[in-house]
C-alpha positions as MATLAB code, in Angstrom:
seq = 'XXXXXXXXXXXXXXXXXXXXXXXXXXXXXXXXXXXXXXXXXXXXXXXXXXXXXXXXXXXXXXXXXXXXXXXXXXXXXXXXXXXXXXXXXXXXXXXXXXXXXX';
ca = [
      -5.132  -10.882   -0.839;
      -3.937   -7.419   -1.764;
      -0.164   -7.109   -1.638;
       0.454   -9.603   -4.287;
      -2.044   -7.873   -6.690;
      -0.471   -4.493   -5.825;
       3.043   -5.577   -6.885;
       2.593   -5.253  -10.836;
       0.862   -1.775   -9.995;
       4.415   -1.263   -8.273;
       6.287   -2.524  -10.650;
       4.860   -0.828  -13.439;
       4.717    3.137  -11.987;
       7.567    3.109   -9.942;
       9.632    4.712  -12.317;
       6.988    7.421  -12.961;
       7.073    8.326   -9.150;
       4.596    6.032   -7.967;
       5.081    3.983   -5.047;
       3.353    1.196   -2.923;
       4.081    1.340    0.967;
       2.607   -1.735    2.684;
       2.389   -1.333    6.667;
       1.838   -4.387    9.061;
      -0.943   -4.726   11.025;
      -0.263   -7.378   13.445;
       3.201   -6.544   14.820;
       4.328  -10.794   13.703;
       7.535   -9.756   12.151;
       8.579  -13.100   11.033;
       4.950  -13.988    9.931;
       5.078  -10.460    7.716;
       8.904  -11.357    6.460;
       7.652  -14.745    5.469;
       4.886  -13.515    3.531;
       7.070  -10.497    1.414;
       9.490  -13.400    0.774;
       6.699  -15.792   -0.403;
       4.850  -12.996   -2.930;
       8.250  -11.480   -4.152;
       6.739   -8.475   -3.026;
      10.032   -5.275   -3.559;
       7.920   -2.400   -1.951;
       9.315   -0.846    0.876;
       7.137   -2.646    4.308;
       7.064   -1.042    7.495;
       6.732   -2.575   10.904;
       3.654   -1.753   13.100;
       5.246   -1.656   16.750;
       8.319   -0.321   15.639;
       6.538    3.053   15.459;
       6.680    3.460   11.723;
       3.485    1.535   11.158;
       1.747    3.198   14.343;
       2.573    6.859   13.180;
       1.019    6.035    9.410;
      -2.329    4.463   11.042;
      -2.619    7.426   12.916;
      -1.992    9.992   10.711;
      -4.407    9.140    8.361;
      -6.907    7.247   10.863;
      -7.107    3.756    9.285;
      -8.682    1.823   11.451;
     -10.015   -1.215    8.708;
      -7.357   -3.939    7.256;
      -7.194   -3.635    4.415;
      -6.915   -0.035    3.211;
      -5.515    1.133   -0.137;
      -5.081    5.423   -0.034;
      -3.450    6.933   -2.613;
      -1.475    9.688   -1.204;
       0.524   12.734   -3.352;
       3.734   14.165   -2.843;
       2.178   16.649   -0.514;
       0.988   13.925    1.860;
      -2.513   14.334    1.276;
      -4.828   11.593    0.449;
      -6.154   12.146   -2.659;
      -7.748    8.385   -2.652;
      -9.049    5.987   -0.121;
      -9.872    2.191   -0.551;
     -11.088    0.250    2.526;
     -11.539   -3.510    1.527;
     -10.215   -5.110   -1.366;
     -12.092   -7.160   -4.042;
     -11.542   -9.152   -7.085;
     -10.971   -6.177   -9.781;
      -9.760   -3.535   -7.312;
      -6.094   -3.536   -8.774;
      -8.007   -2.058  -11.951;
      -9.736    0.617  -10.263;
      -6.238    1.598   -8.128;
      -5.010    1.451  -11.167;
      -7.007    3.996  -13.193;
      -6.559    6.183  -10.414;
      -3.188    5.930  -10.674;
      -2.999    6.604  -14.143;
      -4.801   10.012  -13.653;
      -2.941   10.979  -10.788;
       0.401   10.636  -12.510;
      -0.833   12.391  -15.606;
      -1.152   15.458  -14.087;
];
C-alpha cells in the first residue's frame, strides 16, 4: 500500500518544499475519505471525477495505479515510479533528498 508509506516522506520534507499529492483513481469518494481517515494520511487528495484527478492523469499520461512522479516547481517530471514495492519509500526518498539539495 503506498499512501501510508508516503506519509513520513510527507511529513518529513514538507517544510523544505516538498509535497505529496495523492489523486483517486476510482471516483468512490467515501471509500477514498475512509481510507485518508484510517492512515492519518495530511496530504492534500484530489478527487478523480471532479476534474482535478482527470486533468493530472492526463497531463502527465498515467495510465498504471500506482504511480509515484516526482515533479519540480516547474511542473516537469523529473521522476517516475509505476508500481510500488517493499523498499520503494527509500528509493523516493533518496530522490527526494537530491532533488531538494539543489
Amino acid at each position: 500500500m503506498e499512501l501510508p508509506r508516503l506519509q513520513p516522506l510527507y511529513a518529513t520534507y514538507r517544510d523544505r518544499g516538498f509535497t505529496v499529492v495523492a489523486v483517486e483513481r476510482t471516483r468512490d469518494t467515501g471509500r477514498a475519505k475512509q481510507f485518508i481517515a484510517e492512515h492519518s494520511l495530511s496530504f492534500p487528495c484530489l478527487e478523480n471525477g471532479t476534474g482535478e484527478g482527470e486533468v493530472v492523469w492526463k497531463q502527465y499520461q498515467v495510465a498504471v495505479f500506482p504511480t509515484s512522479m516526482l515533479i519540480d516547481r516547474r511542473g516537469r517530471v523529473v521522476a517516475m515510479h509505476v508500481g510500488f514495492e517493499e523498499g520503494d519509500e527509500a528509493k523516493l526518498e533518496a530522490e527526494v533528498r537530491q532533488w531538494l539539495e539543489r
